[in-house]
C-alpha positions in Angstrom: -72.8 65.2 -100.0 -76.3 67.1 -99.4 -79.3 65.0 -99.6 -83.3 67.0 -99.1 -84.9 65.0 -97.1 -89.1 65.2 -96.7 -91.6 63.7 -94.1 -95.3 64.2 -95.6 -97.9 63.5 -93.3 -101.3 63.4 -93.4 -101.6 67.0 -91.7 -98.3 68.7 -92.3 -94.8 68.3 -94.0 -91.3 68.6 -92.9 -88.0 68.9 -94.6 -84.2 69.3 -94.0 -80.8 68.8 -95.4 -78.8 66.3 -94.6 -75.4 66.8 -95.4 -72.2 64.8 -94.0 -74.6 62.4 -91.8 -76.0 65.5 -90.0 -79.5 66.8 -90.4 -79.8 70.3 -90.6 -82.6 73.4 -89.4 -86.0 71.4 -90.1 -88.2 73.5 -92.2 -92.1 72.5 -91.8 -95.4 73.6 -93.2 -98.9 72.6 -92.7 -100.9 70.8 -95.3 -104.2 72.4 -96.5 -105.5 68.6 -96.8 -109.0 69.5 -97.7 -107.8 71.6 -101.0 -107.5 70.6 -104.2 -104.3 68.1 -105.3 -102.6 71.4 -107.0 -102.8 73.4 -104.2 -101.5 70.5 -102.0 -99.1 70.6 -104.1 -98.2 73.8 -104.0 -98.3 74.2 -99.9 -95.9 70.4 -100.5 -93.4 72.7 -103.2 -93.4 76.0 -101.5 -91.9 74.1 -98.5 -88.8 72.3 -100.7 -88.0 75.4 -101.9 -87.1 76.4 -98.6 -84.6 73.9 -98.4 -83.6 72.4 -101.4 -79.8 74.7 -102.3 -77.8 74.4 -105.4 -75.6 71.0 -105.2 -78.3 69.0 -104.0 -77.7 65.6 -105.5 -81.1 64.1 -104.3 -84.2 64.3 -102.6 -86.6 61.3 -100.7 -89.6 61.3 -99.4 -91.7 59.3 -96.9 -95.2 59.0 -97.7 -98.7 57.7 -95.6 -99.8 55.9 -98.5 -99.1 52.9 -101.2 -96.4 53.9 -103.6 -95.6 52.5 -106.9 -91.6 52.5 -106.5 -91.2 52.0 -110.1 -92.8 55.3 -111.3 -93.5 57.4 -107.9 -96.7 57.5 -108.0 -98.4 57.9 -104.7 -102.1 56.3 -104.2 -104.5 57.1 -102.1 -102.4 59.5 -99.3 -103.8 59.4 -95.5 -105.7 62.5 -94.8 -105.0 64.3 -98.3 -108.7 63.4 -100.1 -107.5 64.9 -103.1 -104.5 62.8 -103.4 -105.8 59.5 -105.4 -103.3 59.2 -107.9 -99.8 61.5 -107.6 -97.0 61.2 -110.0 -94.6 62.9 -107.2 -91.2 61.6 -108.1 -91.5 62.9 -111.7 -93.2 66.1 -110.8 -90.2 66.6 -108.3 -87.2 65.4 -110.7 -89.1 67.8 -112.9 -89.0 70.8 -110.7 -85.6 70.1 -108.9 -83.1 68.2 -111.6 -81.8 65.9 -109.5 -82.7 62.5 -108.8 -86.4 61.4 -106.2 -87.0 58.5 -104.3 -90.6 58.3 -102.6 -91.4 55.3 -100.6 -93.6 54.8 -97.4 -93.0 55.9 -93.9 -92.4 52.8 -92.3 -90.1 51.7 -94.7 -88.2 55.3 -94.5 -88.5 54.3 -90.7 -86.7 51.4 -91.0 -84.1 52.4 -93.7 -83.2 55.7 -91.4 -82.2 53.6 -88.2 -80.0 51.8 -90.4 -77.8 54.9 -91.6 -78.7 57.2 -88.7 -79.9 55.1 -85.6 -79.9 52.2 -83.8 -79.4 49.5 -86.5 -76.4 51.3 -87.5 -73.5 48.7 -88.5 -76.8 45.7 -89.1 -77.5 43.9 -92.2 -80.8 42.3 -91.2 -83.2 44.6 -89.7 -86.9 45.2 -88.7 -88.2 49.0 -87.8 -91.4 48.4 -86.1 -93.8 51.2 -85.6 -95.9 50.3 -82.9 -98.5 53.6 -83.1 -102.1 53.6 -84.0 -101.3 51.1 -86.4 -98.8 48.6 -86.6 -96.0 48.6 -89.6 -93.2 47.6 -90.3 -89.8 48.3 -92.8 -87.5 45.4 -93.7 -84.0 45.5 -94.5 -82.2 42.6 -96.2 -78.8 42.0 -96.9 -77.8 45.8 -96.3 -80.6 46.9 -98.4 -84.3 48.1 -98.1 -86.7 45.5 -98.8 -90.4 46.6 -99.9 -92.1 44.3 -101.8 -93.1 43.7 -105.3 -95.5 46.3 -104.6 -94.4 48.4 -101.4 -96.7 46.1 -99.5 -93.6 44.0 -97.5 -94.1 44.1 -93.6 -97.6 44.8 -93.3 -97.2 42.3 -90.3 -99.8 43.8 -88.2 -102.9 42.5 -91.0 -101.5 38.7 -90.1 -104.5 36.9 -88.4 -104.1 36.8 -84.4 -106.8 35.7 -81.7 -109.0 35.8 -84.4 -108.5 39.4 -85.7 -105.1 40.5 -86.7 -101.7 41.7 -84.8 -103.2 45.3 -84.9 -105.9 44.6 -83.1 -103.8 43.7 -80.0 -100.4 44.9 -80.9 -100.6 49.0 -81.5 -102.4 51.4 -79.8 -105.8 50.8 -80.6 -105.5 47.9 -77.9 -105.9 49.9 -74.9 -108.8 51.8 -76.5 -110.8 48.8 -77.8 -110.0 46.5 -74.5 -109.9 48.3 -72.0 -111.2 51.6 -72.6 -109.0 53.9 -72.8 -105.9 55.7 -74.3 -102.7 54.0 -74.2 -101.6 57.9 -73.4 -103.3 58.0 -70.6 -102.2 55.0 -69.3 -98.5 55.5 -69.6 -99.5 58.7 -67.6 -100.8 56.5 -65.0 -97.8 54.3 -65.3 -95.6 56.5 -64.8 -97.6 57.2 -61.5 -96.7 53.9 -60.1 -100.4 53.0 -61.0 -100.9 49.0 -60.5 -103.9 48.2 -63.2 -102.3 50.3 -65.8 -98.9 48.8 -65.3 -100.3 45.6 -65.7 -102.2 46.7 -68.8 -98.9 47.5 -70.5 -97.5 43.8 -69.5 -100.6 42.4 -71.0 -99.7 43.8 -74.0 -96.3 43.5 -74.0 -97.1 39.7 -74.6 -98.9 40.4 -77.6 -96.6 42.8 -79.0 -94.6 39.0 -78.1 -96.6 36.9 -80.4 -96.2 39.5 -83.0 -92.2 39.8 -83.1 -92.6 35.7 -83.3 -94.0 36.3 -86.5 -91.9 38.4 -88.0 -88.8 35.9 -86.5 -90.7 33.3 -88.5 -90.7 35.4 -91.8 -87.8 37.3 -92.2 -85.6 36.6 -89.2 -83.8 39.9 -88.3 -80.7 40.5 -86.5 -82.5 43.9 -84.6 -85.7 45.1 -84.4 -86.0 48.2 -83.8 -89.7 50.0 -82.1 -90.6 53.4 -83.4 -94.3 54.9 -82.8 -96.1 56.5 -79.8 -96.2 53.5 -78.2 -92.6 52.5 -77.8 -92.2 55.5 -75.6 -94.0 53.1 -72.8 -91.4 50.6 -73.8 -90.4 50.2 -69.7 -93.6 49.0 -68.9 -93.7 46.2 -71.5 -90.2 45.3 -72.1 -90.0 42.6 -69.5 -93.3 40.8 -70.5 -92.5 41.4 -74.4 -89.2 39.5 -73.8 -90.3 36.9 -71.6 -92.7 35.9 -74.8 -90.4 36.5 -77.5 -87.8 34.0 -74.7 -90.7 31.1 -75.9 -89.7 31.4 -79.5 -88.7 27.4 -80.4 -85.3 28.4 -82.2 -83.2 28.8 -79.4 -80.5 30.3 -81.3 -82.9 33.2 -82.7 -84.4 33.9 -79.6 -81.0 34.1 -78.0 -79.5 36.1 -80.7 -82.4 39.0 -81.5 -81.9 42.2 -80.2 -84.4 44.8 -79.6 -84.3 48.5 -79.4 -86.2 51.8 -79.0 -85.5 54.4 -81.5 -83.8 57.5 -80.3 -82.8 59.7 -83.2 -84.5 62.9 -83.4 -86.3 63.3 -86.8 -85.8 60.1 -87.8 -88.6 60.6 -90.4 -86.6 62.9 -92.0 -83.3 61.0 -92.1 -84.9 58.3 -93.0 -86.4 59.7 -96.1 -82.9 61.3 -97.2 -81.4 58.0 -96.7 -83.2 56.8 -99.6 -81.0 58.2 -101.7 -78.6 56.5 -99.8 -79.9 53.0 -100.2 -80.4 53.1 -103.8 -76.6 53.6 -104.2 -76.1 50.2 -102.9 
C-alpha cells in the first residue's frame, strides 16, 4: 500500500512515499510564492511528479491555510499571495486518478503521531505545535477531528491574561516579554545560563494554563508537542507539569501523558496518513 504524501509550506514543498508504514527518499522543491497561482502550481505539480509511481492509491496534503474539507479548496495559503481561493483536491484527483485529501498542518500533525509517532496505539489525542504560533490537531475516538469548518483546536485564540494563549504560550512569548528569541535562549540554556533557564520555567507555566484548557474541552489521553519550541521541552517540562499537577480533576491530571514528537518528517507522514484516517 503506497500512499504520496505532501508538506506545502509557505516557502517550499516536500513529498515522499510512504509505503508499508515506511517513508521513503523525500523529494522537495522551493515555492516561487510571489508568482502567479499557475505557476505555483506548476513549481507544487512538477514536484508530485517526482514521486507519485503507478499503483499509488492516494495522495494528502498538509496545508498553512483554512481548507474547505468537503471540496478541497484551500483559502488564503500563508506566504503564497496568489493563493486566495485553490480547488487543489480536484485539480490533483484530476491530474493523478486516485483519490486527495488536503487538510491543515496541525491537524496532519496530529493525525501523523497517531499512525507514525508517539500517539501510536491512542484513541484520544492532542498534537500541539508550540512554534510561532500555537495549534493544535484533535483526534477523537480513533479518528481526526477538525471542525465543521477545519477551525477545531485553534486553542491558542482562547482569551488568557487578557490576550490569548498565543500571546504567552508559543514562541512569540520570549520575543514580546522579554526581548528576545526563544532560539537564543535555548542556546543560552543549554549554557547553564540562570535567567534564560528561568525564562523557560516561566513559560512552562503558561504553556500549563493552556493544556488546562484543552483538558477542559476535549480531554485527551496524550498530548503530544510538536514546533520549534518543544525542542526546549527540558527546560519547561518540570514547571509545565507542576501547573498541569493543579488541574481540579484528579483523575485527568493523573492520567494525561505528555510527549515530544520524535518522528522525522512527521509533516510528511502525517499528510499521507490522511488517506489513512478516512478509511476508518
Amino acid at each position: 500500500m503506497a500512499v504520496v504524501g505532501i508538506d506545502l509550506g509557505g516557502t517550499n514543498v516536500r513529498a515522499g512515499l510512504v509505503e508499508q508504514d515506511r517513508l521513503g527518499e523525500v523529494a522537495a522543491t522551493a515555492i516561487p510564492s510571489d508568482r502567479s497561482q499557475e505557476e505555483v502550481l506548476e513549481a507544487f505539480f512538477g514536484l508530485v511528479d517526482r514521486v507519485v509511481r503507478p499503483g499509488v492509491l492516494g495522495i494528502g496534503v498538509g496545508v498553512p491555510s483554512v481548507v474547505d474539507l468537503k471540496t478541497g479548496v484551500l483559502y488564503d495559503v500563508q506566504n503564497i499571495p496568489a493563493w486566495k481561493e485553490v480547488p487543489l483536491k480536484a485539480l490533483l484527483e484530476r491530474r493523478y486518478g486516485v483519490p486527495a485529501y488536503i487538510n491543515n498542518d496541525a491537524n496532519c500533525f496530529a493525525v501523523g503521531e497517531a499512525y507514525f509517532g508517539e500517539a501510536r496505539g491512542y484513541e484520544h489525542i492532542v498534537g500541539l505545535i508550540v512554534g510561532t504560533g500555537l495549534g493544535a490537531g484533535v483526534i477523537a475516538n480513533g479518528r481526526l477531528y477538525a471542525g465543521a469548518n477545519c477551525g477545531a483546536g485553534e486553542f491558542g485564540m482562547l482569551p488568557y491574561r487578557d490576550k490569548t494563549f498565543e500571546d504567552s504560550a508559543c514562541g512569540r512569548f520570549f520575543k514580546a516579554v522579554h526581548g528576545t528569541s526563544g532560539r537564543e535562549l535555548h542556546k543560552r540554556a543549554l549554557g547553564g545560563d540562570k535567567a534564560a533557564r528561568a525564562v523557560f520555567e516561566e513559560f512552562g507555566t503558561h504553556l500549563g494554563e493552556a493544556v488546562k484548557a484543552i483538558l477542559f474541552a476535549v480531554d485527551p489521553e496524550i498530548i503530544v508537542f510538536g514546533g520549534s519550541v518543544s525542542r526546549a521541552y527540558p527546560f519547561f517540562k518540570d514547571s509545565l507539569e507542576a501547573s498541569v499537577r493543579d488541574f481540579p480533576y484528579s483523575i485527568t491530571a493523573r492520567n494525561i501523558k505528555m510527549a515530544v514528537s520524535k518522528t522525522e518528517h512527521i509533516a510528511i507522514l502525517g499528510a499521507a496518513a490522511l488517506y489513512f484516517d478516512a478509511l476508518k
